[in-house]
C-alpha positions in Angstrom: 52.2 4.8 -45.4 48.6 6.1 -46.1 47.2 2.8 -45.6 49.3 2.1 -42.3 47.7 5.5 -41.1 44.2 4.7 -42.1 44.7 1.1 -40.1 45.6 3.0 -37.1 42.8 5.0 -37.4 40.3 2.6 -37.8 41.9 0.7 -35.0 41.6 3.9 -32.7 38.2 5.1 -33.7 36.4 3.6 -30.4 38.9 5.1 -27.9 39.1 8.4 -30.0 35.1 8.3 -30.4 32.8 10.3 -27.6 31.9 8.0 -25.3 28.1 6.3 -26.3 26.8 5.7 -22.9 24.4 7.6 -21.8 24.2 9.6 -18.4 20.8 9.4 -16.4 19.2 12.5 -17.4 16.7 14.3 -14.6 13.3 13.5 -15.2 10.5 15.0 -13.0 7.4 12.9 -11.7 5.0 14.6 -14.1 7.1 13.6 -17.0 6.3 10.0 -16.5 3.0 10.7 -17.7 1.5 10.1 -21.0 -0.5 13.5 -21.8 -1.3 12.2 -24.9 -4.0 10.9 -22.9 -4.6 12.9 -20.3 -7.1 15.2 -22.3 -10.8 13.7 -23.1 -14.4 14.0 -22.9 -15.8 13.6 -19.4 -19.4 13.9 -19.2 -19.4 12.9 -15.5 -16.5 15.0 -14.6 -18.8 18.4 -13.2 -21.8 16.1 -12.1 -23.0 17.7 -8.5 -23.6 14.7 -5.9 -27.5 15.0 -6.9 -26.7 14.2 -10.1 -24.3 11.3 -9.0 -27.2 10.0 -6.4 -29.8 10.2 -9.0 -28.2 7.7 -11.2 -27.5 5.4 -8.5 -30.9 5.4 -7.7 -31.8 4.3 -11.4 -28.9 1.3 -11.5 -30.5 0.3 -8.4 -34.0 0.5 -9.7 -33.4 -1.1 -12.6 -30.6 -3.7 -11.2 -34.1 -4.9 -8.8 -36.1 -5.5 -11.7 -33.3 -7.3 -13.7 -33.0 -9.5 -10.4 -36.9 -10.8 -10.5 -38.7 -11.6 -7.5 -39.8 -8.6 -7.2 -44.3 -8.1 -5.9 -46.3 -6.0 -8.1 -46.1 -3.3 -5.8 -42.3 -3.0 -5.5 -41.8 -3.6 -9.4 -43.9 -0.4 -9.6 -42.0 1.1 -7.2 -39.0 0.9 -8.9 -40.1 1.9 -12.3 -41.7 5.1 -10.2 -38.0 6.0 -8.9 -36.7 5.5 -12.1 -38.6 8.1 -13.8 -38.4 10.5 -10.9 -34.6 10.1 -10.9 -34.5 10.1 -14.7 -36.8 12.9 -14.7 -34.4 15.0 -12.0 -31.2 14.4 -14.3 -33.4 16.1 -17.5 -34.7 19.4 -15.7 -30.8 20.2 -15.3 -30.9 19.2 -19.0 -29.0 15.5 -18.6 -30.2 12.8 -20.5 -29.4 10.1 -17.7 -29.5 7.2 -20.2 -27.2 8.5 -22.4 -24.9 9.3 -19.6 -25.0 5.5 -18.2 -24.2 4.6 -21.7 -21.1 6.3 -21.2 -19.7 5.4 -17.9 -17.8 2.2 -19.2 -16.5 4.4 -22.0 -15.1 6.7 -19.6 -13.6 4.2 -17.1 -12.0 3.1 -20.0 -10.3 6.7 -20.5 -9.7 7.1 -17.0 -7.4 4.1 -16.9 -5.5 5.3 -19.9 -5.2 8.7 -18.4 -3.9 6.6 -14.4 -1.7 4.0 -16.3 0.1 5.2 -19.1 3.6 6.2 -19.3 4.9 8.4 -21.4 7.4 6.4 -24.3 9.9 9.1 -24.2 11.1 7.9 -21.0 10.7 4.1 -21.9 14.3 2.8 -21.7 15.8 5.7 -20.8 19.0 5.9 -18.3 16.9 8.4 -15.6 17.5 10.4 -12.4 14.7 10.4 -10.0 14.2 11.6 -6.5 10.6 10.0 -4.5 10.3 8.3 -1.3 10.3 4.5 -0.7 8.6 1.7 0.0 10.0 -1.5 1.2 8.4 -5.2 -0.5 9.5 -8.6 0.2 10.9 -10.2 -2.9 9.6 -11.3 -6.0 8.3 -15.0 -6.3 11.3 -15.2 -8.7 13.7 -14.0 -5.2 14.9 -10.6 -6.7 15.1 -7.7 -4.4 12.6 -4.9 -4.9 11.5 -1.8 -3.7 8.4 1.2 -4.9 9.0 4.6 -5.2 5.9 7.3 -5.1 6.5 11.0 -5.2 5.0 11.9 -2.3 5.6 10.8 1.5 2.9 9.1 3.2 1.6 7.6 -0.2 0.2 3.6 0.6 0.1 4.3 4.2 -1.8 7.9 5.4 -2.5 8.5 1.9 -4.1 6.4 -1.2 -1.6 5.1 -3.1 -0.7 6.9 -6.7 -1.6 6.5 -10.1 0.1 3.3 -11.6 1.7 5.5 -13.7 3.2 7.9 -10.8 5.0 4.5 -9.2 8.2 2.5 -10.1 9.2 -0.7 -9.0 13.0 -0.7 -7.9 15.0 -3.7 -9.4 17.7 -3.2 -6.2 20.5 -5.0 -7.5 23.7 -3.8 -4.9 23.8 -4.2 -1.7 21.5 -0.9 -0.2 18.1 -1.9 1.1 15.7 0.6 2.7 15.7 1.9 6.1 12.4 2.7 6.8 9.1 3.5 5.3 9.3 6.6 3.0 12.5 7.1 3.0 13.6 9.6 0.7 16.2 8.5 -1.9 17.4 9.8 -5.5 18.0 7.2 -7.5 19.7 6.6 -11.1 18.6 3.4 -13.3 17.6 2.3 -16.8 13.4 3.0 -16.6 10.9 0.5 -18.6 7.5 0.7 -19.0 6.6 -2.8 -17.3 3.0 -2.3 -15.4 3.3 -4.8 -12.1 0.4 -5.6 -10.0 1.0 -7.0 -6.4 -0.6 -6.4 -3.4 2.2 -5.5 0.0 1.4 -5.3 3.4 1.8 -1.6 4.7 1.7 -0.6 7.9 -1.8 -1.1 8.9 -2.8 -3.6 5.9 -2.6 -4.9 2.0 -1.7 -2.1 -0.4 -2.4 -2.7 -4.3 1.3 -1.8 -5.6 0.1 -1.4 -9.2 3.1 0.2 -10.7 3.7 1.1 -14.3 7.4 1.4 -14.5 9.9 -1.0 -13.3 13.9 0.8 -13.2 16.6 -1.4 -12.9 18.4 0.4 -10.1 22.3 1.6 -10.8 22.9 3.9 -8.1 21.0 5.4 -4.6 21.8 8.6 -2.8 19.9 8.3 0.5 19.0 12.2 0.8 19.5 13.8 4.5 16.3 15.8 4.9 13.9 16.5 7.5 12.0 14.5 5.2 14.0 11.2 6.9 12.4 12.1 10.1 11.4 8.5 11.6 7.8 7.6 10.8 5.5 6.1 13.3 4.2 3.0 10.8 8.7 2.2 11.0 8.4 -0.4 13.7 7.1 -2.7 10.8 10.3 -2.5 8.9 12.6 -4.3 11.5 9.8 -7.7 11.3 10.0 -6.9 7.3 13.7 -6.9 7.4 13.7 -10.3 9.1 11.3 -11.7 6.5 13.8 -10.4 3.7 16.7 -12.2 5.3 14.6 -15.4 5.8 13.6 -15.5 2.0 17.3 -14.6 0.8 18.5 -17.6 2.5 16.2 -19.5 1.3 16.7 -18.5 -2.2 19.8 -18.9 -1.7 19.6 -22.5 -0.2 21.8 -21.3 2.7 
């Protein structure tokens, strides 16, 4: 009998057992961030414009020399604005060579600080609210989408940080309705940077993205937000592009 009970038990155990998937947990924009890496050494960070056209005017002095060609006269004119420029930077007590020394070192930081994402979220089921921006398909024909967290981003405004976009894998059947249109979204979000450049209102947009989250679920939210904007007569030409490249992908 003990046995039989112990069988039915076992047998059970996945139906009696909480339930292992995982609902999408809120997650704000600032949590996509790695700040592991957001803290470091920036020697150019409180440089005044002086300072900033001072050592232009030493890359381009010694950029001129590196080039040849130059007379005598000009090759002396360039070492003479080097050392005036070098000269500038060290009575506000900045060794200018050491400081273009560094600039690769910090670009290199800077990117880490713009495109990494922060592991915690990396495969995560997520709940996210942002504005989007419509994309043709991928070469490979699947339906995509960006969101950024701010409307007007890629059109009035710069586009993000990589690691402040997501690429939408749209899997169902809802497509956006115009540009910025402000959405919450659930999905599974990867860590999968994506570089691709899309046409946006007045031009190409670099759509360098660090995220890509495989859409399960969009609520379209009602806000004056949704308000029509005036780069929208693009989408209804975009639309017709999408529906062009389904068939075709679809060899209807």
């Amino acid at each position: 009998m003990r046995v039989l009970i112990f069988i039915c038990v076992v047998a059970l155990a996945p139906f009696l057992a909480p339930s292992q998937s995982r609902a999408a947990e809120p997650v704000s924009w600032e949590r996509l961030i790695d700040q592991s890496v957001q803290e470091y050494e920036d020697p150019y960070r409180d440089l005044t414009m002086d300072h900033i056209d001072a050592l232009r005017a030493i890359l381009r002095s010694r950029h001129a020399v590196e080039m040849g060609g130059l007379t005598e006269e000009e090759s002396q004119a360039a070492s003479a604005a080097e050392t005036d420029a070098l000269a500038e930077l060290a009575r506000d007590g900045i060794d200018g060579n050491w400081l273009l020394e560094q600039r690769w070192v910090v670009m290199e930081r800077r990117r880490k600080a713009a495109t990494s994402g922060n592991p915690e979220v990396d495969g995560q089921a997520v709940d996210l609210a942002g504005f989007v921006i419509p994309a043709p398909p991928t070469e490979e024909g699947e339906a995509i989408a960006y969101l950024v967290p701010e409307r007007g981003m890629c059109s009035h405004m710069p586009p993000p940080n990589p690691n402040q976009m997501i690429r939408l894998m749209l899997n169902g059947d809802w497509r956006p309705e115009r540009l910025h249109e402000p959405v919450r979204v659930q999905g599974t979000l990867r860590i999968s940077p994506s570089e691709r450049q899309v046409f946006v209102v007045d031009g190409p947009v670099a759509m360098n993205a660090t995220f890509d989250l495989d859409v399960a679920q969009v609520e379209p939210l009602a806000t004056r937000l949704s308000q029509p904007d005036k780069g929208n007569d693009w989408i209804a030409e975009l639309k017709k592009k999408l529906n062009a490249n389904s068939g075709a992908h679809t060899g209807q």
